[in-house]
Backbone bond lengths (Angstrom), bond angles and torsions (degrees), N, CA, C in turn:
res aa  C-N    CA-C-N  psi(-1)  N-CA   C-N-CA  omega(-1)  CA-C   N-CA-C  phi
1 X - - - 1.461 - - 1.522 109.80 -
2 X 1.341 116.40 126.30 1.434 112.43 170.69 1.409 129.42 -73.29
3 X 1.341 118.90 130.74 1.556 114.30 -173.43 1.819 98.71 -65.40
4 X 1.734 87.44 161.95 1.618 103.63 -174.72 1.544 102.03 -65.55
5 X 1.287 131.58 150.29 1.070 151.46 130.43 1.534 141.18 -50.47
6 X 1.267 130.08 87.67 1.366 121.58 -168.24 1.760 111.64 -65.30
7 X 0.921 95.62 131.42 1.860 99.81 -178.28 2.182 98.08 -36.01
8 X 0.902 114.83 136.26 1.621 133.20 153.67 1.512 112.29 -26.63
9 X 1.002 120.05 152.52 1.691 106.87 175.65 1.841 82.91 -105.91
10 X 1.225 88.54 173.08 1.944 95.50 -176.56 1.507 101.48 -85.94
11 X 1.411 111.76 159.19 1.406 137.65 -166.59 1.216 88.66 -91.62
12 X 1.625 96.65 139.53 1.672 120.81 169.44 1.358 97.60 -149.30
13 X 1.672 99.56 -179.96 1.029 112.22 -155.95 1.792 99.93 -109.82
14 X 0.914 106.02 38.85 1.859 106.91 -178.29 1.532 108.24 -56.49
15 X 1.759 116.52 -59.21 1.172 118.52 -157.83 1.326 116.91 -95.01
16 X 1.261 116.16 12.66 2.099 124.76 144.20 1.382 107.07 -78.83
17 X 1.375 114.98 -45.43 1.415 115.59 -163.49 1.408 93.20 -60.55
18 X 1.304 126.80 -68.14 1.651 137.85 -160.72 1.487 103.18 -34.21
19 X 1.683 99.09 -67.74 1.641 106.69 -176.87 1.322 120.12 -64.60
20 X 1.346 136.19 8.54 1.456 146.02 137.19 1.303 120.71 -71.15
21 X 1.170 139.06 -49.69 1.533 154.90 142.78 1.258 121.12 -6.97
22 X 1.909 98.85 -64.05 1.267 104.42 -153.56 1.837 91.58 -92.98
23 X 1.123 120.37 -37.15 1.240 150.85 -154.72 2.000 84.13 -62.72
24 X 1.474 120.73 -74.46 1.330 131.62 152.72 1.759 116.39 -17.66
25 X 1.568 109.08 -59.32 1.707 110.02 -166.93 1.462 97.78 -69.58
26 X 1.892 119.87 -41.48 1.314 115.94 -175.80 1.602 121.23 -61.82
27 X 1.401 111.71 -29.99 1.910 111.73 154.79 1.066 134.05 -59.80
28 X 1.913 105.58 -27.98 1.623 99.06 -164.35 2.108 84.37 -93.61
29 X 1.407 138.93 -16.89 0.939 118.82 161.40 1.455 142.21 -60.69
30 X 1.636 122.49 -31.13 0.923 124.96 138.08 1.649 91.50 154.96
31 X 1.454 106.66 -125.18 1.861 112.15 -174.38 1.699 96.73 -41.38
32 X 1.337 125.83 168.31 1.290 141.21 139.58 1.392 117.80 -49.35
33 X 1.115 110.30 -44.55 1.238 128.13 -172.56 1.449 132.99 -59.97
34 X 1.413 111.85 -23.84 1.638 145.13 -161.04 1.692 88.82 -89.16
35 X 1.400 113.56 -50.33 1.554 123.15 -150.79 2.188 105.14 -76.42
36 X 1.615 92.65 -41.25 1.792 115.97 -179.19 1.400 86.95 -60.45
37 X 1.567 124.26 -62.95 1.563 120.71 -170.83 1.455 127.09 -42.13
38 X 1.725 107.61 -38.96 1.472 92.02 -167.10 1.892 82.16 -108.92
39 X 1.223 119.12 37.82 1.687 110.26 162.22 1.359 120.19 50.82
40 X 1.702 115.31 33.40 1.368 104.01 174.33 1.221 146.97 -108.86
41 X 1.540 99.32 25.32 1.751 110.52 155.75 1.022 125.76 -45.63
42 X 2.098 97.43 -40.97 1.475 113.98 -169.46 1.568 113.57 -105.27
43 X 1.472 96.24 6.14 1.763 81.77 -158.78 1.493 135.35 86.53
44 X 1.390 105.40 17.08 1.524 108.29 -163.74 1.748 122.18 33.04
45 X 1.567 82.04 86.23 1.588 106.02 166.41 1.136 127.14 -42.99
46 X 1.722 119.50 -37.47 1.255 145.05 -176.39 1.109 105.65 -75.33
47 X 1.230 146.56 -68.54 1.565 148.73 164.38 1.334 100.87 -24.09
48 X 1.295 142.81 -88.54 1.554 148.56 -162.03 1.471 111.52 3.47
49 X 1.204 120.92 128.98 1.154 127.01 -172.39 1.706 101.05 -69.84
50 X 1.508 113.70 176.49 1.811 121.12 156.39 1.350 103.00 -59.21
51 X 1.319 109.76 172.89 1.479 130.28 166.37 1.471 98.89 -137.14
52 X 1.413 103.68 126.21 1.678 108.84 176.03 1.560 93.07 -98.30
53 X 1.571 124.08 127.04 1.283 143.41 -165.87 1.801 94.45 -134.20
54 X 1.479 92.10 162.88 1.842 95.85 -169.76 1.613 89.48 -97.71
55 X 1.526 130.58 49.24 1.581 124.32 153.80 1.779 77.24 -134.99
56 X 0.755 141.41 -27.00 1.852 133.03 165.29 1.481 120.75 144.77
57 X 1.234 138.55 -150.05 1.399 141.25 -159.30 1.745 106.99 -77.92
58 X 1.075 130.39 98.50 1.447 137.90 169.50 1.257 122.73 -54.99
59 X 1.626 141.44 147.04 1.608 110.64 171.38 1.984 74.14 -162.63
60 X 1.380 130.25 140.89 0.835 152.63 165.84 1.664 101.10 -95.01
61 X 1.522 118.73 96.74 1.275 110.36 -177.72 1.750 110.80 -113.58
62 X 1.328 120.36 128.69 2.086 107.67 -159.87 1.437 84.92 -62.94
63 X 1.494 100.45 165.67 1.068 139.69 173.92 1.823 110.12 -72.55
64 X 1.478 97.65 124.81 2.046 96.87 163.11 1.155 88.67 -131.00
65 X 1.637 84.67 134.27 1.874 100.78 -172.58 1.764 105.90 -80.19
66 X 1.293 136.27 -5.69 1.564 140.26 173.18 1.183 110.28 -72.08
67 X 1.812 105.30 -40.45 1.494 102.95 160.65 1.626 143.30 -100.32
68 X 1.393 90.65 -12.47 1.778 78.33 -178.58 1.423 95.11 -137.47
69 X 0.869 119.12 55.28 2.214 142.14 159.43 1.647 97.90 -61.40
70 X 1.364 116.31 -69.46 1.418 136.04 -168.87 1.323 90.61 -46.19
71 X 1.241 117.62 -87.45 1.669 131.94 -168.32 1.555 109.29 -24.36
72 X 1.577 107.64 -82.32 1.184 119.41 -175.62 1.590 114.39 -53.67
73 X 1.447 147.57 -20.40 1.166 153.89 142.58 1.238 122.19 -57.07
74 X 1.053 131.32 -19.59 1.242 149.67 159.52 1.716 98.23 -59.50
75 X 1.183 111.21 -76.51 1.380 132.31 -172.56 1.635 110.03 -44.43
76 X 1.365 96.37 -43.62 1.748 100.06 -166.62 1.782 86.84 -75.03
77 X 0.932 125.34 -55.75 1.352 119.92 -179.47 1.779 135.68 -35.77
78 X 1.418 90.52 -21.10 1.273 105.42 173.30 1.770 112.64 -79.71
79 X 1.266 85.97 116.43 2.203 108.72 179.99 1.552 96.91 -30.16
80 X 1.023 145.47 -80.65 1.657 140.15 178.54 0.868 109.92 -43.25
81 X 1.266 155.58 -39.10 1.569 161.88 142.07 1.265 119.10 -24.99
82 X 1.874 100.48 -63.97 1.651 102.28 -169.63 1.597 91.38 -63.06
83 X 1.237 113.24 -76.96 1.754 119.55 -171.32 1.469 114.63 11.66
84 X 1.346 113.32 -49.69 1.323 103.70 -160.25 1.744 106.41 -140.99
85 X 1.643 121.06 9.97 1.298 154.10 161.08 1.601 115.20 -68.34
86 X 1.133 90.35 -57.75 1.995 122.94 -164.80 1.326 93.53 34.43
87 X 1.640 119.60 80.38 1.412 118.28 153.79 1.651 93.52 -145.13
88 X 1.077 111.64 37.29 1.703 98.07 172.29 1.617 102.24 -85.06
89 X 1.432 110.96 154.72 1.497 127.68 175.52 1.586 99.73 132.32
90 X 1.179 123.82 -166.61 1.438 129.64 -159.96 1.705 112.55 -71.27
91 X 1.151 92.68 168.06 1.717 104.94 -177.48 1.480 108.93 -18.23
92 X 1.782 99.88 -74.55 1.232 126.81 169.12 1.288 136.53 -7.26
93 X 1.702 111.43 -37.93 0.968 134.26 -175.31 1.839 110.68 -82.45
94 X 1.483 109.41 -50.80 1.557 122.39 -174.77 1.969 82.04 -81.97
95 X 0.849 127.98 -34.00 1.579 113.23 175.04 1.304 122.46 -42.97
96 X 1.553 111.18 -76.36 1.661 128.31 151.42 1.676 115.28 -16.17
97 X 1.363 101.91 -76.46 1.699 106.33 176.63 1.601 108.10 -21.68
98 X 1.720 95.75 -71.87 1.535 115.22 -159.32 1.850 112.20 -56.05
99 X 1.299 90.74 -44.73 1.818 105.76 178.94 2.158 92.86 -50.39
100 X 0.596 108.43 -86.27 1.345 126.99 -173.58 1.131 86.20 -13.01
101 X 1.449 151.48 -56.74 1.286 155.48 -153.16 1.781 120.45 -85.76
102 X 1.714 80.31 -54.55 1.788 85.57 -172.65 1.959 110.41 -96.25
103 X 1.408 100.93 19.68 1.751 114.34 172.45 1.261 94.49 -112.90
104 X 1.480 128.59 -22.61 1.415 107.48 -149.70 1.889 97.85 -106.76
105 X 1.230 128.59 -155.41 1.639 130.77 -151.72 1.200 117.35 -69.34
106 X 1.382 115.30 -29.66 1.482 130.66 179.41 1.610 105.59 107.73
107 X 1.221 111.18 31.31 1.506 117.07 172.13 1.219 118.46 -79.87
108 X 1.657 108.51 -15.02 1.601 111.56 -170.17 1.440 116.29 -145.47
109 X 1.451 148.41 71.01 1.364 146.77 -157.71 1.560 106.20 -85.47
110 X 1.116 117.87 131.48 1.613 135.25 158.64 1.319 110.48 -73.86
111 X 1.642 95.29 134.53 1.570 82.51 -175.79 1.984 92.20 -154.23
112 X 1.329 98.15 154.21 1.720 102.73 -172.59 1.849 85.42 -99.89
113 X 1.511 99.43 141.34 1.362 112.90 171.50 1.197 110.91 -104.78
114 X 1.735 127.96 111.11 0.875 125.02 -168.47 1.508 121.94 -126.92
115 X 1.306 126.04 138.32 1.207 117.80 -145.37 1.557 96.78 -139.04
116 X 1.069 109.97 122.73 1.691 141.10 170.66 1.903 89.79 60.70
117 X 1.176 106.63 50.61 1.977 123.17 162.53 1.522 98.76 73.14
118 X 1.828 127.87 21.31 1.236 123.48 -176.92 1.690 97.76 -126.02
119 X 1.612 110.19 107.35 1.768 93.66 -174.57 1.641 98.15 -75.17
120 X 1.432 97.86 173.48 1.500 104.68 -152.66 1.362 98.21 -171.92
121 X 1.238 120.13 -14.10 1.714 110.52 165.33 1.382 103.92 -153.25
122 X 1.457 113.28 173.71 1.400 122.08 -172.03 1.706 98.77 -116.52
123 X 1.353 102.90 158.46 1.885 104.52 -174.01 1.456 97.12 -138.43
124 X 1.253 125.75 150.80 1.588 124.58 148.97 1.537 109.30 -126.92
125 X 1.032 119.85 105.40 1.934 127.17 -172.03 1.979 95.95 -96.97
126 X 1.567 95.85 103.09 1.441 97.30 -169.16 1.747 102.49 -102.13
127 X 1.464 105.22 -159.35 1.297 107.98 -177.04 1.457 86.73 -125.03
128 X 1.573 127.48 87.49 1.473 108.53 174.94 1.910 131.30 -44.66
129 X 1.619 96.47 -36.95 1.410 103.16 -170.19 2.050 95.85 -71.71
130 X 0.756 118.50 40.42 1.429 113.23 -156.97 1.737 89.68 -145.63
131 X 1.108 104.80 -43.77 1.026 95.62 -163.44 1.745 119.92 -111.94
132 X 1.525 136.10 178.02 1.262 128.03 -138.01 1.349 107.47 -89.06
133 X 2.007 118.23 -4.21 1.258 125.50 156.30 1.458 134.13 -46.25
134 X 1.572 94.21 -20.28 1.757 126.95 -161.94 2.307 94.31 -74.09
135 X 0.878 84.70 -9.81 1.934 92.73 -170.87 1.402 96.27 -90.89
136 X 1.595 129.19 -17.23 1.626 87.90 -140.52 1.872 68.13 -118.07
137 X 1.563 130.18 4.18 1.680 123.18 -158.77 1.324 82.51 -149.51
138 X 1.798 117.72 141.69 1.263 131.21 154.08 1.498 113.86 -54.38
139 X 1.599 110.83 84.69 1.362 110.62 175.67 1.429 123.40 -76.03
140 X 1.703 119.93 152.34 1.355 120.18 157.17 1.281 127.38 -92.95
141 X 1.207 102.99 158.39 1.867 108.52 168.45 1.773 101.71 -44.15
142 X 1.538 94.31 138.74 1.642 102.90 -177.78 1.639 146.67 33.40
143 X 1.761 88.54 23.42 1.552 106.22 164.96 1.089 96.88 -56.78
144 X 1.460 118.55 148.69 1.532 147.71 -173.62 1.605 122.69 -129.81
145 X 1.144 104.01 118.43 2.009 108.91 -160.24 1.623 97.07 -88.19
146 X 1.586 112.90 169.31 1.456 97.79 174.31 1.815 76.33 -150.64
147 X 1.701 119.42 141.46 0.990 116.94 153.74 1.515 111.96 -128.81
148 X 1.097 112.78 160.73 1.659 115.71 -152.08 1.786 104.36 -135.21
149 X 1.378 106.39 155.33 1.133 102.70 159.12 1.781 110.18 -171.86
150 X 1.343 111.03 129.33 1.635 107.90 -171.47 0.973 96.55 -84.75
151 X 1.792 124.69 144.09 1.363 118.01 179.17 1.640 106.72 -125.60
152 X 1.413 130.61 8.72 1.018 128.58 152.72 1.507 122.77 -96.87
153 X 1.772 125.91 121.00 1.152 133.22 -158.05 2.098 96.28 -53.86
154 X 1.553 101.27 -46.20 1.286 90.11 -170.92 1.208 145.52 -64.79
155 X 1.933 99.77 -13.59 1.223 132.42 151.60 1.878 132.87 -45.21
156 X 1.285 92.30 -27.12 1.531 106.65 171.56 1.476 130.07 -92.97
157 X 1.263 104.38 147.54 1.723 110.53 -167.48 1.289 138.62 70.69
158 X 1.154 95.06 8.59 1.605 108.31 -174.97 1.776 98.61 -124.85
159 X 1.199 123.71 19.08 1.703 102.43 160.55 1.658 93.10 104.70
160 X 0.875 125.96 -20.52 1.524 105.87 -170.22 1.615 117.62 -82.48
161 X 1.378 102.77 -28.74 2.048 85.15 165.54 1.410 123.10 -81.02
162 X 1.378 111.29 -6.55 1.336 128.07 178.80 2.078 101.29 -62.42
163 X 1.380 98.11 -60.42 1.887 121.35 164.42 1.501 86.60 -32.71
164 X 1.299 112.96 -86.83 1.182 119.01 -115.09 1.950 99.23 -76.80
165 X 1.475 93.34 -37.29 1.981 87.38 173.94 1.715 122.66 -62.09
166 X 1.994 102.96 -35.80 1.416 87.33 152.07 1.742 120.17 -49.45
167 X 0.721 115.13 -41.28 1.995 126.20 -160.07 1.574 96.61 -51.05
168 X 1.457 104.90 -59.64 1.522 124.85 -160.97 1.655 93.15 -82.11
169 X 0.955 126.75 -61.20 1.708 112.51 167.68 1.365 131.72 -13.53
170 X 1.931 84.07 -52.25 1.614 95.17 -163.81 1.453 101.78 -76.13
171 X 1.119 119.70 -42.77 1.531 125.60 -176.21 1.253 112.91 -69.31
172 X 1.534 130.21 -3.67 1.297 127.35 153.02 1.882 126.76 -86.40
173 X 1.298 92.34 -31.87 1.606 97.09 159.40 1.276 119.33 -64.34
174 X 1.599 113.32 -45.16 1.631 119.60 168.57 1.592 119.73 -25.42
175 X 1.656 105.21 -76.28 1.095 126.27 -146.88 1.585 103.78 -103.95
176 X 1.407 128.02 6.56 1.038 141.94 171.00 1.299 135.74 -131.95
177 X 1.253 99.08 64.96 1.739 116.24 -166.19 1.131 122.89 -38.16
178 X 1.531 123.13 -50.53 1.403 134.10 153.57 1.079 140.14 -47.89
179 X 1.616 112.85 2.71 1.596 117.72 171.14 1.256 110.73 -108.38
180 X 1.235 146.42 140.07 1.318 173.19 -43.91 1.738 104.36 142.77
181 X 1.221 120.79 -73.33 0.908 135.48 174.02 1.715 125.59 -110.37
182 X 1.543 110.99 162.21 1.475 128.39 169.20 1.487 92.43 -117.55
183 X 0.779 93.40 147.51 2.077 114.69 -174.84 1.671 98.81 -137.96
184 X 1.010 100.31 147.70 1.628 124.90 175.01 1.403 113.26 -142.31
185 X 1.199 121.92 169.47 2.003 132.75 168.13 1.336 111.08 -177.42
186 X 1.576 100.42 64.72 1.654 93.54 158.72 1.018 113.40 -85.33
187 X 2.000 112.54 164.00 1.170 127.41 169.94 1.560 129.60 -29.44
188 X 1.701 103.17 108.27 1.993 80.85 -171.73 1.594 130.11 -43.16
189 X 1.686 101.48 -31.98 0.982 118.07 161.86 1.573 142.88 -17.22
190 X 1.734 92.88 -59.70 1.074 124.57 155.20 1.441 136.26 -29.19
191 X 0.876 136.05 70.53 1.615 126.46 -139.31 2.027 99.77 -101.00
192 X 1.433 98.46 -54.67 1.565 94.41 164.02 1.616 114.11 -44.60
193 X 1.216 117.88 -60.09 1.746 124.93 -146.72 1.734 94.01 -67.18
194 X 1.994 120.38 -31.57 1.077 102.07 -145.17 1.988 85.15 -97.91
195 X 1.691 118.35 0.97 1.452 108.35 175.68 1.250 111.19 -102.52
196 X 1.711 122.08 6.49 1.263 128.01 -178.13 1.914 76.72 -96.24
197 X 0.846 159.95 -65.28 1.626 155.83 -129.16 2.079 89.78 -83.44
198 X 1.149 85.58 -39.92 2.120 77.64 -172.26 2.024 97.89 -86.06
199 X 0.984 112.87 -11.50 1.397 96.59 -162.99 1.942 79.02 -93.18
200 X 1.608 131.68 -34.41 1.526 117.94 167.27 1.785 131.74 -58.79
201 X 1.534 87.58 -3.05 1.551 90.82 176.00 1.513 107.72 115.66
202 X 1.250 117.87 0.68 1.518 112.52 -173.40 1.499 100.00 -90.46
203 X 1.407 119.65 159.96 1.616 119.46 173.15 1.610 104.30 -124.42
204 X 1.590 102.22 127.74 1.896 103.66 166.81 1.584 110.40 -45.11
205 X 1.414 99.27 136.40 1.411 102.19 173.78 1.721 116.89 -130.10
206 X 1.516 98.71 -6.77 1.607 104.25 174.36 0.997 90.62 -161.56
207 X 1.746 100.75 -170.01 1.926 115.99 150.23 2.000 80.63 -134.91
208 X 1.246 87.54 144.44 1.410 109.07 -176.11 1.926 108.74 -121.85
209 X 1.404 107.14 143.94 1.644 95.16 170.50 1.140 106.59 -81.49
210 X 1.273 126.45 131.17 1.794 114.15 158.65 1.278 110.94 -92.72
211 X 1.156 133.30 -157.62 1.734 128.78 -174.23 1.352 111.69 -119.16
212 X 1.874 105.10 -8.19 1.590 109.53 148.94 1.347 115.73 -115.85
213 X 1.399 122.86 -0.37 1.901 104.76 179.60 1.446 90.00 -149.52
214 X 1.380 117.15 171.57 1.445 121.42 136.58 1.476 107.84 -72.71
215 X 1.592 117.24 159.42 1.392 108.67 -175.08 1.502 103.67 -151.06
216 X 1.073 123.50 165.03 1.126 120.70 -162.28 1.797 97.98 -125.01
217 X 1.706 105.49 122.94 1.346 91.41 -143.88 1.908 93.72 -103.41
218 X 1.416 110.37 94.67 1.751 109.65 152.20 1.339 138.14 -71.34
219 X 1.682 95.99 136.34 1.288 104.23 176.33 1.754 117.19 -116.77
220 X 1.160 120.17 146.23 1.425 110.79 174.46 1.868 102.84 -119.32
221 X 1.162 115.39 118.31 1.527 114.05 -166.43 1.733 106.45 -90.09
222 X 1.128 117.74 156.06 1.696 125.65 -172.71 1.420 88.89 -82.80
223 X 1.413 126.89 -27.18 1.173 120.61 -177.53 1.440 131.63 -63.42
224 X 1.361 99.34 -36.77 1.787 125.34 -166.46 1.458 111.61 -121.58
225 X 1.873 104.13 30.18 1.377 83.31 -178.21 1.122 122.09 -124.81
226 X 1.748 114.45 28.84 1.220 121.24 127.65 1.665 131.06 -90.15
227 X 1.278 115.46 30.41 1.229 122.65 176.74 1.571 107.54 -114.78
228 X 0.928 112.85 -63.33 1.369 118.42 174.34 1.938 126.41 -78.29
C-alpha cells in the first residue's frame, strides 16, 4: 500500500531568484576562485566542528581524491552500494564522480564521515536550491541536500546511519544559518536509507520523479528539529 501523500506546497520562484543573487554577489566579489576557497556556498564544510553522537565522535572530513580514491572505490564496489550508487567499476570511475565535485563551484563537497578517527562512510552536503533537484520540488533559498552511504558492512542495520544523518543534519542547521531546511531523495526503493532518514528526524514530504529513480523526497525542517 502506498503511504499518503501530502498535497505539494505551491511553486515559486525562490531558486531563479537565488541563482541571480548569488550569481551577481560572486562578480561583485571578484575571481570565482576567491569565493570556492573560503567554501561559501556551503559555509565551509571543512571548518565544522565534531559532533559527539551516542555511537561516538563524528567529523565530516572533504574528500582528497590522492588519498581516499582506494577507500571510496572500494565502497562503491560493494553490491548494496553499487545498486543504487551506479559507480561500481575501476578507480576511474569514483575519480570522475569526485572531480565533478571538487573542480566544479562548490555547490556540492564530498566528504568521508568519520567516526572516532576511523572513516566509515561517505557524505555529499550539497546546495539543493543550486542544484538540478531544485526542478522537480518547490525549492528554498539555501536548502541543503545530504547523500549518504555506509561503507562498512558492520556499520549497517544496527542504527548508526539513522545517528549519524541526525548528526550531519544537525551540523548543517548549525553552521548554516540560512537554511531552513535538510532535503534528502533516496531511492524509493530504498527501504533501509528512506527509514534511516525518518527515524534522523527528517519527514516524507512527496515521491518525486528524478531522471534516474523515483525518490522519496525528505525534509528535515530548522523548525521541527527539536521535535522530531
Amino acid at each position: 500500500m502506498s503511504p499518503h501523500r501530502p498535497p505539494a506546497e505551491p511553486p515559486g520562484d525562490d531558486t531563479l531568484d537565488l541563482r541571480l543573487d548569488e550569481l551577481v554577489a560572486l562578480l561583485e566579489r571578484g575571481h570565482p576562485d576567491d569565493d570556492l576557497a573560503d567554501g561559501s556556498l556551503l559555509d565551509s564544510v571543512a571548518s565544522w566542528a565534531p559532533a559527539d553522537t551516542a555511537v561516538g565522535t563524528f567529523r565530516l572530513v572533504p574528500v582528497r581524491i590522492e588519498r581516499d580514491l582506494p577507500l571510496l572505490t572500494r565502497w562503491m564496489n560493494d553490491p548494496a552500494v553499487a545498486a543504487f550508487w551506479e559507480l561500481s567499476g575501476p578507480e576511474t570511475v569514483t575519480a570522475e564522480h569526485l572531480r565533478a565535485q571538487l573542480e566544479g563551484d562548490g555547490r556540492s563537497v564530498p566528504c568521508l564521515g568519520v567516526l572516532d578517527a576511523t572513516p566509515m562512510s561517505y557524505f555529499e552536503i550539497y546546495r539543493a536550491d543550486l542544484d538540478p533537484l531544485a526542478r522537480h520540488y518547490p525549492s528554498r533559498p539555501h536548502d541543503t541536500g545530504i547523500h549518504l552511504l555506509i561503507g562498512g558492512v558492520t556499520d549497517r542495520g544496527r542504527g548508526v546511519g539513522t545517528t549519524l544523518l541526525r548528526a550531519v543534519a544537525d551540523l548543517v542547521l548549525d553552521h548554516r544559518p540560512r537554511c531552513t531546511r535538510v532535503v534528502a531523495e533516496p531511492d524509493i526503493r530504498n527501504t533501509p536509507s528512506v527509514s534511516a532518514f525518518l527515524g534522523g528526524g527528517f519527514r516524507y514530504a512527496a515521491e518525486v520523479d528524478l531522471p534516474d529513480k523515483r525518490a522519496a523526497l525528505m525534509l528535515r525542517d530548522r523548525a521541527l528539529r527539536h521535535v522530531l
